[in-house]
C-alpha positions in Angstrom: -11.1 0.7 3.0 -9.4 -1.9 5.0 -8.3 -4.9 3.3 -10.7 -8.0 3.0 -10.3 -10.8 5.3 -7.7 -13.2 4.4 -8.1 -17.4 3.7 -7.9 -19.3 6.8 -4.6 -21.4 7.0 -6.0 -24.6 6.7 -7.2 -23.3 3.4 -3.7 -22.2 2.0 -2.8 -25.6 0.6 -6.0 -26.5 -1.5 -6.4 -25.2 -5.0 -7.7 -21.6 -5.2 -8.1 -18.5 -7.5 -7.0 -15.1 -7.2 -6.8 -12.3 -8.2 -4.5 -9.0 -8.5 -5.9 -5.3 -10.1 -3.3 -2.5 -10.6 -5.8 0.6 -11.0 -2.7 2.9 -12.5 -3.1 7.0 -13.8 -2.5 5.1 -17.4 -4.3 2.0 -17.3 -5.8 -0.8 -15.6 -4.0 -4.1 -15.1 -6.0 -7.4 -14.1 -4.1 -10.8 -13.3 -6.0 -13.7 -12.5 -3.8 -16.5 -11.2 -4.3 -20.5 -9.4 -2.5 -20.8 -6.5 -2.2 -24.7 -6.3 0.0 -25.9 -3.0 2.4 -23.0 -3.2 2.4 -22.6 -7.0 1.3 -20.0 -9.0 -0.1 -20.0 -12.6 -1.7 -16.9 -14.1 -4.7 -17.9 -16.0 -6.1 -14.5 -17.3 -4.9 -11.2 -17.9 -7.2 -8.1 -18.3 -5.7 -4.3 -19.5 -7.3 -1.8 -20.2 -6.0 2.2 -21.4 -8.1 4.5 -19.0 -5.8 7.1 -19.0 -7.0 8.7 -15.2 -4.1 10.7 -15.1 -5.5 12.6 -17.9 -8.6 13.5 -16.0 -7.5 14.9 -12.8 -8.7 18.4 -12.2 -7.0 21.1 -10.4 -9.1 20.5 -7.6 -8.4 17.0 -7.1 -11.5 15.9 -9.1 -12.1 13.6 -12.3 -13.9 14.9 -14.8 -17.0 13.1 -15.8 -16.2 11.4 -18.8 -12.7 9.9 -17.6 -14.7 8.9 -14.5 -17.4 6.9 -16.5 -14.6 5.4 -18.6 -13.2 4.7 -15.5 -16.1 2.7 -13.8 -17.2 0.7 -17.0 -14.1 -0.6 -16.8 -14.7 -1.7 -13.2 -17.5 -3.4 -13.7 -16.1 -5.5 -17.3 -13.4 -6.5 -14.4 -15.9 -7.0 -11.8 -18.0 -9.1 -14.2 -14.7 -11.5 -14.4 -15.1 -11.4 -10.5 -18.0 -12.8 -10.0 -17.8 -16.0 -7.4 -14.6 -14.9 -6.2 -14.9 -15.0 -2.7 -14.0 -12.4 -0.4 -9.9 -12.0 0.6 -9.2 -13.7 -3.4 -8.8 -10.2 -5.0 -6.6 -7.3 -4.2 -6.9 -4.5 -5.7 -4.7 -1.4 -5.7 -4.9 2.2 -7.0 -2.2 4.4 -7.5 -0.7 8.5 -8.2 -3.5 9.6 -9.6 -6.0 7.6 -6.6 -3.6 9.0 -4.4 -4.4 12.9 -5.4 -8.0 12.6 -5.9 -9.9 14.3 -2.8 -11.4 11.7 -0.3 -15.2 13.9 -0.5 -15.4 13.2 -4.0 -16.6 9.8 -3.5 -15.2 8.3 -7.2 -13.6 5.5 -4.9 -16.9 4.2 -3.5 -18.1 3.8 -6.7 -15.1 2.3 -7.7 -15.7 -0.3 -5.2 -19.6 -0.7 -6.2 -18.5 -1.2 -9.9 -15.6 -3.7 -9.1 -17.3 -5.4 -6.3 -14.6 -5.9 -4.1 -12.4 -3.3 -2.0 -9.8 -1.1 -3.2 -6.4 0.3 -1.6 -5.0 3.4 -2.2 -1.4 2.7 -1.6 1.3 5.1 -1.0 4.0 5.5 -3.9 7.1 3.9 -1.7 4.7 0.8 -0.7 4.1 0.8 -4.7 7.5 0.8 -5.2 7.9 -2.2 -2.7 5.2 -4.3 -4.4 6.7 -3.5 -8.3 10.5 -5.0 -7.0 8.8 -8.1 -5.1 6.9 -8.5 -9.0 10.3 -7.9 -10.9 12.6 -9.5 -8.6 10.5 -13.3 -9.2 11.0 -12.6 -12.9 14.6 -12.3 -12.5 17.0 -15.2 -12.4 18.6 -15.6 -8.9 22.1 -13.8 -8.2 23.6 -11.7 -5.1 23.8 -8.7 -7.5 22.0 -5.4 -6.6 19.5 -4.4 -8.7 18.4 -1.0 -9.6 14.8 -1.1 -10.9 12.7 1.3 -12.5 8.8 1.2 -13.3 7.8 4.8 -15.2 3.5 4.9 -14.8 1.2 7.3 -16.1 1.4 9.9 -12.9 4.6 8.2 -10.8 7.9 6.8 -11.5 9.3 4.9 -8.8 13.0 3.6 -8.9 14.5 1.1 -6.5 18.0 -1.1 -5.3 17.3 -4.0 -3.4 19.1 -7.8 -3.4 17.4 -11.3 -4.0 13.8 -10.2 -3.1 14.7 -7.7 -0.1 14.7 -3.6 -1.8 17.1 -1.5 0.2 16.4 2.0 -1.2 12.7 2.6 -2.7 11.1 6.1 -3.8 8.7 7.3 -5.6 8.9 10.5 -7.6 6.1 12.9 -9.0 6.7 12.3 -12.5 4.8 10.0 -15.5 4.1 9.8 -19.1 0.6 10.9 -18.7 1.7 14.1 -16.4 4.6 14.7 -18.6 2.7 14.2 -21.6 0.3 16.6 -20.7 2.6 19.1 -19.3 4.8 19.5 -22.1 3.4 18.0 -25.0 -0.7 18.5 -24.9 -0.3 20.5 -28.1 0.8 17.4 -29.8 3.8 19.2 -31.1 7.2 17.6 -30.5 10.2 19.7 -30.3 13.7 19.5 -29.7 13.1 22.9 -27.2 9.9 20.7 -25.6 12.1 17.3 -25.1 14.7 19.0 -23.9 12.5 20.9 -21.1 10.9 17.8 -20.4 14.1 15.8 -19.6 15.1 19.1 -17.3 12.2 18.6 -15.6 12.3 15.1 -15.0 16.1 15.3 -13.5 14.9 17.7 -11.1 12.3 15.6 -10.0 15.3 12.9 -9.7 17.7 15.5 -8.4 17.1 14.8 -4.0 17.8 11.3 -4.7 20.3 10.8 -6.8 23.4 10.6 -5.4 22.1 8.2 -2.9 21.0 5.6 -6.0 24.3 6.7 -7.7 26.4 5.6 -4.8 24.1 2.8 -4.0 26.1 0.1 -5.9 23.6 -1.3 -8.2 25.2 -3.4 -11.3 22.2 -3.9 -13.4 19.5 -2.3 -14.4 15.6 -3.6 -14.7 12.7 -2.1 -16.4 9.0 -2.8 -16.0 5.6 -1.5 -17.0 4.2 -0.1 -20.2 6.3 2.5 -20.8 9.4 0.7 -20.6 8.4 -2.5 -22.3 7.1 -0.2 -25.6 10.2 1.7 -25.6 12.2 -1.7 -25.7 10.2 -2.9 -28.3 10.4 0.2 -30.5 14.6 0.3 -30.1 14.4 -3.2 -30.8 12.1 -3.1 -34.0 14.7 -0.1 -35.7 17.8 -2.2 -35.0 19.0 0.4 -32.3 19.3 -2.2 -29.6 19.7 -6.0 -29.3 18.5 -6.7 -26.3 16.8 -4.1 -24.1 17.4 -0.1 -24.1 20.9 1.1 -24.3 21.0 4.6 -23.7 22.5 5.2 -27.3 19.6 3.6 -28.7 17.2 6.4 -26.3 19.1 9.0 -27.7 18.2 8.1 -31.3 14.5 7.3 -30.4 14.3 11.0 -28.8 16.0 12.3 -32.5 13.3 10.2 -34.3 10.6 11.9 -32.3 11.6 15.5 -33.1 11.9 14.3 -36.1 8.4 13.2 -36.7 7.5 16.4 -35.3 3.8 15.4 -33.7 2.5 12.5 -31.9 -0.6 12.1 -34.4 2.8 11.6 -36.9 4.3 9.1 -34.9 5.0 5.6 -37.3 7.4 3.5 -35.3 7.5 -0.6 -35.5 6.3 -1.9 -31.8 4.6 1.8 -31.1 0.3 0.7 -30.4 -1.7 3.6 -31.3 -3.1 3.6 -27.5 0.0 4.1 -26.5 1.2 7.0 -28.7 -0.6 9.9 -26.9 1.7 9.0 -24.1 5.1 7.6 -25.3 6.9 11.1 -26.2 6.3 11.8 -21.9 7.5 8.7 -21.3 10.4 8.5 -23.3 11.4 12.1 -21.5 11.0 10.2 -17.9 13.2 7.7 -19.3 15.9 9.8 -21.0 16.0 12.2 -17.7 16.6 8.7 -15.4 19.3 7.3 -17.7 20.8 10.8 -17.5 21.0 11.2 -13.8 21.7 8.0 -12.6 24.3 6.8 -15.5 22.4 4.1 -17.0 23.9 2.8 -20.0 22.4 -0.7 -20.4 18.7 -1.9 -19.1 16.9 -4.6 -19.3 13.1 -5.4 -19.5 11.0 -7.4 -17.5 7.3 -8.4 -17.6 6.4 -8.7 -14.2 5.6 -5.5 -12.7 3.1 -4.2 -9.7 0.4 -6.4 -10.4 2.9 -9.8 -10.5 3.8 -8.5 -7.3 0.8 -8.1 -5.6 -0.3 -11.8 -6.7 3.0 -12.9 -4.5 2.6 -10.7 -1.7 -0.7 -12.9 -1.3 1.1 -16.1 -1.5 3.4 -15.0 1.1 0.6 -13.9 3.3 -1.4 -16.9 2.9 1.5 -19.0 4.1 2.3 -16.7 7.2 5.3 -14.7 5.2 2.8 -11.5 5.9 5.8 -8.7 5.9 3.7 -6.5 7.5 4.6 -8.7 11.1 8.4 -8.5 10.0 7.6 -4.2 9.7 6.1 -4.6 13.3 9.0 -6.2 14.2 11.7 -3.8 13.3 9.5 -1.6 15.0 10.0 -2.7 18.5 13.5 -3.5 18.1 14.0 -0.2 16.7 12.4 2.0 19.6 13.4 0.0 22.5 9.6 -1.5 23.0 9.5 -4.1 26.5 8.7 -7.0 24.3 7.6 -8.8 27.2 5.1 -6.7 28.4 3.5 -5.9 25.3 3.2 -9.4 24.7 1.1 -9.8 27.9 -1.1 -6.9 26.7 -1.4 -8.5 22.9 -2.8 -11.9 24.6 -5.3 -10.1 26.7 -6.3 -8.2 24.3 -7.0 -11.2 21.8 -9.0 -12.8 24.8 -11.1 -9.9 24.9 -11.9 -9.6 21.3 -12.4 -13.7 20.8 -15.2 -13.0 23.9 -16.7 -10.3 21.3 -16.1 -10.7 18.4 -19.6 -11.7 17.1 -21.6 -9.4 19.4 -19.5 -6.0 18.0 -19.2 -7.6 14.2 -15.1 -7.7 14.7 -14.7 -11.4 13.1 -13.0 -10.2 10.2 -9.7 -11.6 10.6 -7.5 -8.8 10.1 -8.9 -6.9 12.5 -7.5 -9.3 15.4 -4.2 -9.1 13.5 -4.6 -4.8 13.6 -5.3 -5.1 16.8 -2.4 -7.6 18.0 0.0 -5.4 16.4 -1.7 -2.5 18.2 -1.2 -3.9 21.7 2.6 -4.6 20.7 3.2 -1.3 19.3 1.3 1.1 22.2 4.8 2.0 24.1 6.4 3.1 21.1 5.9 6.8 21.5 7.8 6.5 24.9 11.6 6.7 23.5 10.3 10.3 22.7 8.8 11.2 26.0 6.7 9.6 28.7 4.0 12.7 28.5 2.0 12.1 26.0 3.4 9.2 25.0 0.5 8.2 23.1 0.2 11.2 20.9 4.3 10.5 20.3 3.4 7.0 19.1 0.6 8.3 17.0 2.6 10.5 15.3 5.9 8.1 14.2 2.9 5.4 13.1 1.1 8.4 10.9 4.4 9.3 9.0 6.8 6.4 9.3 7.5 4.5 6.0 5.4 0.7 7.2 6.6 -2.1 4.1 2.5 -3.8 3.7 0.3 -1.4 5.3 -2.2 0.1 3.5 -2.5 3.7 4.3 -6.1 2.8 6.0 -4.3 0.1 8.5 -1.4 2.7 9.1 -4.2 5.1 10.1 -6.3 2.4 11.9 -3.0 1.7 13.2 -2.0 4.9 14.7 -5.5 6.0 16.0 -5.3 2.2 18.1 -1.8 3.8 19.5 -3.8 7.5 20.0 -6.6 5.9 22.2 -5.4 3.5 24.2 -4.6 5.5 27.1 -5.9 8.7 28.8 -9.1 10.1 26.8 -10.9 7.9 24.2 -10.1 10.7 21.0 -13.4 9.7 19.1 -12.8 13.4 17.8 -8.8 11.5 16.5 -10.9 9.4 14.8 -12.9 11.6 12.0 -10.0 11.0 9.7 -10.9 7.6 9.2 -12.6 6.2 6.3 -16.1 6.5 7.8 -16.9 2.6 7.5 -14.2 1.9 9.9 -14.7 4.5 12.7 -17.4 2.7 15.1 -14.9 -0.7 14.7 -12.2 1.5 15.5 -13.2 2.7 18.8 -14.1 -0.7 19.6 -10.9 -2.1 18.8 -9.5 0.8 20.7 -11.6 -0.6 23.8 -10.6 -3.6 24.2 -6.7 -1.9 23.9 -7.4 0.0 26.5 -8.9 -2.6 28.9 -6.4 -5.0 28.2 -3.1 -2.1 29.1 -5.5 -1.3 31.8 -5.0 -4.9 33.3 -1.0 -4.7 33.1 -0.5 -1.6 34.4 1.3 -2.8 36.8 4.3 -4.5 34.6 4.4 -7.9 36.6 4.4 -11.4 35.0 2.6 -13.2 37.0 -0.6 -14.8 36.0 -3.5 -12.3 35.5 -7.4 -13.1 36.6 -9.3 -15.2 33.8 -11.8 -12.4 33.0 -15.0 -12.8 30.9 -16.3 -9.5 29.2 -19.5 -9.3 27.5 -21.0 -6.5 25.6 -24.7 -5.2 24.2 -24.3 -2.3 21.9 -22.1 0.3 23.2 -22.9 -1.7 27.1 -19.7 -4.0 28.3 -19.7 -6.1 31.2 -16.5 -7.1 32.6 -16.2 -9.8 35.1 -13.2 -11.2 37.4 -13.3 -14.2 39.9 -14.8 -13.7 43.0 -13.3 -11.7 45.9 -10.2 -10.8 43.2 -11.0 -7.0 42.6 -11.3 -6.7 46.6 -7.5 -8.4 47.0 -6.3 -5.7 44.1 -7.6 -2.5 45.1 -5.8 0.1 42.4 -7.4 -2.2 40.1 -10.9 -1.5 41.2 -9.7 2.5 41.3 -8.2 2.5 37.9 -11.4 0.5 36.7 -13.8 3.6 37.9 -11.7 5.9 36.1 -11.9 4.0 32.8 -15.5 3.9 33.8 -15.7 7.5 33.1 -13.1 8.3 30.4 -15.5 5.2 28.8 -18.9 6.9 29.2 -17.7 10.3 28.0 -17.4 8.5 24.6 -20.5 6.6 24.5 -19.8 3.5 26.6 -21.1 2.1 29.9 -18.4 -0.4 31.3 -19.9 -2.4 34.3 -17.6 -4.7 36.5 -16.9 -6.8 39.1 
C-alpha cells in the first residue's frame, strides 16, 4: 500500500505524536515518540516475540497459528493507535513480509488488525533505515562505520559516514532461518555450529571483499540478536564492553557444551530468546570471520529508531527520496529544464482535479511531480521505446525511501506516459492503487503532451475538468487554431485515451 499522507508543513512545528512499527521474521517492535519543534522523545515502546520467520511455508504461506499470533498482536498495537491520525504511524515489514506471496492476503489483514498501512520494504532500503537509527545513537566523528543488524530472516551489514551509508546490503541469512535450518532438532553440535558458520560466510562471500576493503574503523551492532549476545559475553566476564571476537569464540564452546537449547543457562539469555540465539550466534561468528571483526560495539537504536527520524526529516522537507530523484537526473543526463516545465503542468492539472478523481492525498502530487521529472530517463538507453527503458531502470534500480509500491507506482507513471496507455502494465499493482494510477498517468501524459515541442516560452493557461472516466480540457480562444500540431496530437491522445476507458473532449 502506498504510504499515508504526510502532516502539512505548517503543522511540522506544533507538538505531535508518532509512531514507528518494525514488523520483523523475529518480532514486532513499536516506538511511540513526541516530536516537539524538531525534538524527539520516545514515550512508549511495544515488542513483542512473533517469531514469523518460523511460520513461512514452502509456498510462501504462513501457517495458521503463526498468522493468528501474528494478527493479535496487530490489533494489541493497533489498540495503542487509536486517535493517531493518518501520516503519524509508519509501519514496516520485513524478510519474511518480503517472501510471503501477494494472493495470500495475510497483509490486508495485517492492515485491518493494525489500523493503519503497512510497507513491505526491500532489504537494502532496510538496511538504509537501521544506519539512519544507529548512526543518531552514535557520538559524532568522520570515522567510517561498519554496522551490522542480524534479524530473524535477514542480516544486513553497512559502511557509511556521519549519517550518509556508502555500501548497504542485505543478505539471506537470520537467527530464525538459521535456527531452523540447522538446529530445529534442538541439538547443538560442534559439527552443526560449524556448518552453520559455513553457511553463513557463503551467504557473506559476493560481498566481502568490497566491506573488507571498504575502510571501516569501527564496528556497530544493533537489534536483538546482537544486544543478547553482548549481554551474555558481558554477564560471564568474556568481554568488557561489547563483543570481542575472543569472547564469540568462547560463547559458541559454551553452546556445544550445553549440548541443547532447552539446556541453555546463560546470565543475560531471556527464555524467548533461547529458541533463536544458537542461529544467531552462528550469523554472528560467520560475519566476524569474514570481514575481520575483532572488537564491536552495541547500540540500541536500530530500524525502528530509524524510521521515527526518517519522519522528522520528511516532515521538515529533508524527504531523501527528492535527493534519490535528484541523483537520478544528474545521473542519466535528464533536460532538467524541460522536465521542470512538464512537472508544473502537470501539478496544474492535478490541483484542477484533485477532488473530482479522489487524488488529494498528498503524496500522490509528490509521485506524480517526481514522475514528470523522471519520464526522459529511459532515453540515455535509446529513443525507441524510451518509456519501456525508463520503466525498466525505475523497476530494478536501488531508490534510498521508496517503498517498493511507489517504485512500482513510479515506474508504471514512466511506462504510460507516452504512446499506449498500458492499463494491461498496470495489473502488478497493489489493486487499491490501479484506477489512481491511470489517472495519475493521465494527467502525465497531457501535461508531456503540451511540451512536446521543447520551447520555453509561456504555455496557454488551460482548465481541465473531469466526470468519472469524462475529461474536458479547455484552452483560450482561437489558441488551438494558431497551433495546429497541437490540435493533431490532441486527436491522437483522443484515441490512445478512449482505447483505455477515457473520453478527453477539447478545445
Amino acid at each position: 500500500m502506498l504510504e499515508a499522507p504526510r502532516p502539512d508543513p505548517v503543522e511540522t512545528n506544533r507538538r505531535r505524536d508518532v509512531a514507528a512499527i518494525d514488523l520483523g521474521s523475529n518480532s514486532f517492535h513499536m516506538i511511540v515518540a513526541r516530536i516537539d519543534d524538531g525534538h524527539m522523545q520516545v514515550t512508549d515502546r511495544l515488542k513483542e516475540m512473533v517469531r514469523l520467520g518460523e511460520g513461512l511455508t514452502d509456498d510462501k504461506d504462513l501457517e495458521p497459528q503463526v498468522a493468528a499470533r501474528a494478527l493479535a498482536c496487530l490489533e494489541r498495537f493497533g489498540q495503542r493507535l487509536r486517535g493517531f491520525p493518518a501520516g503519524s504511524v509508519r509501519a514496516v515489514g520485513t524478510n519474511t513480509l518480503r517472501q510471503l506471496a501477494p494472493e495470500n492476503g495475510f497483509l490486508s489483514l495485517a492492515e485491518s488488525a493494525l489500523g493503519h498501512p503497512i510497507e513491505v520494504i526491500a532489504g537494502r532500503e532496510e538496511a538504509r533505515l537501521i544506519y539512519l537509527g544507529v548512526a543518531h545513537d552514535l557520538a559524532a566523528g568522520d570515522e567510517r562505520r561498519l554496522v551490522v543488524d542480524i534479524g530473524g530472516g535477514s542480516t544486513e551489514i553497512i559502511v557509511g559516514v556521519r549519517f550518509s551509508p556508502r555500501l548497504r546490503e542485505s543478505l539471506n541469512m537470520g537467527c530464525v532461518s538459521l535456527s531452523r535450518r540447522y538446529f530445529a532438532d534442538g541439538r547443538i553440535t560442534a559439527r552443526a555450529m560449524e556448518r552453520a558458520e559455513l553457511g553463513g560466510a557463503l551467504e557473506v562471500r559476493p560481498v566481502r571483499e568490497i566491506f573488507r576493503k571498504s575502510g571501516w574503523s569501527m564496528a556497530v551492532g544493533s537489534s536483538g540478536t546482537i544486544r543478547s549476545i553482548a549481554a551474555v559475553v558481558e554477564a560471564a566476564g568474556w568481554s568488557e564492553h561489547g563483543i570481542t571476537a575472543t569472547s564469540l569464540e568462547r560463547l559458541r564452546e559454551a553452546l556445544i557444551a550445553a549440548g541443547r537449547v532447552s539446556a541453555l543457562q546463560l546470565d543475560g539469555l531471556s527464555e524467548e530468546r533461547k529458541p533463536v540465539f544458537v542461529g544467531g550466534v552462528a550469523v554472528l561468528r560467520a560475519v566476524f570471520e569474514t570481514l575481520r571483526i575483532e572488537h564491536m560495539q552495541v547500540s540500541e537504536y536500530a530500524l525502528r529508531e530509524g524510521i521515527l527520524y526518517e519522519m522528522m526529516g520528511r516532515a521538515h522537507h529533508e524527504d531523501v527520496r527528492e535527493r534519490t530523484v535528484l541523483t537520478l537526473c544528474r545521473h542519466f543526463q535528464i533536460d532538467q529544464e524541460h522536465a521542470r516545465r512538464v512537472r508544473a503542468t502537470a501539478l496544474t492539472l492535478h490541483r484542477q482535479v484533485a477532488a473530482s478523481w479522489s487524488l488529494e492525498d498528498p503524496n500522490l502530487a509528490l509521485m506524480l511531480a517526481w514522475a514528470a521529472r523522471l519520464h526522459e530517463i529511459g532515453l540515455l538507453v535509446a529513443h525507441s521505446q524510451y518509456q519501456r527503458h525508463g520503466a525498466y531502470l525505475l523497476s530494478n534500480a536501488d531508490l534510498p525511501g521508496f517503498t517498493r509500491p511507489e517504485q512500482m507506482l513510479l515506474a508504471a507513471l514512466v511506462l504510460g506516459h507516452r504512446r499506449r496507455l498500458p492499463l494491461a502494465d498496470f495489473a502488478d499493482l497493489p489493486r487499491e492503487v490501479r484506477d489512481t494510477a491511470a489517472r495519475l498517468c493521465v494527467l502525465l501524459r497531457i501535461a508531456v503532451l503540451l511540451h512536446r515541442g521543447r520551447s520555453g516560452g509561456n504555455k496557454p493557461e488551460t482548465q481541465l475538468t473531469v466526470d468519472g472516466q469524462q475529461l474536458i480540457l479547455r484552452f483560450p480562444d482561437e489558441w488551438l487554431a494558431a497551433h495546429p500540431l497541437t490540435r493533431i496530437e490532441l486527436e491522437q491522445e483522443s484515441e490512445r485515451l478512449a482505447a483505455a476507458g477515457f473520453r478527453l473532449d477539447f478545445g
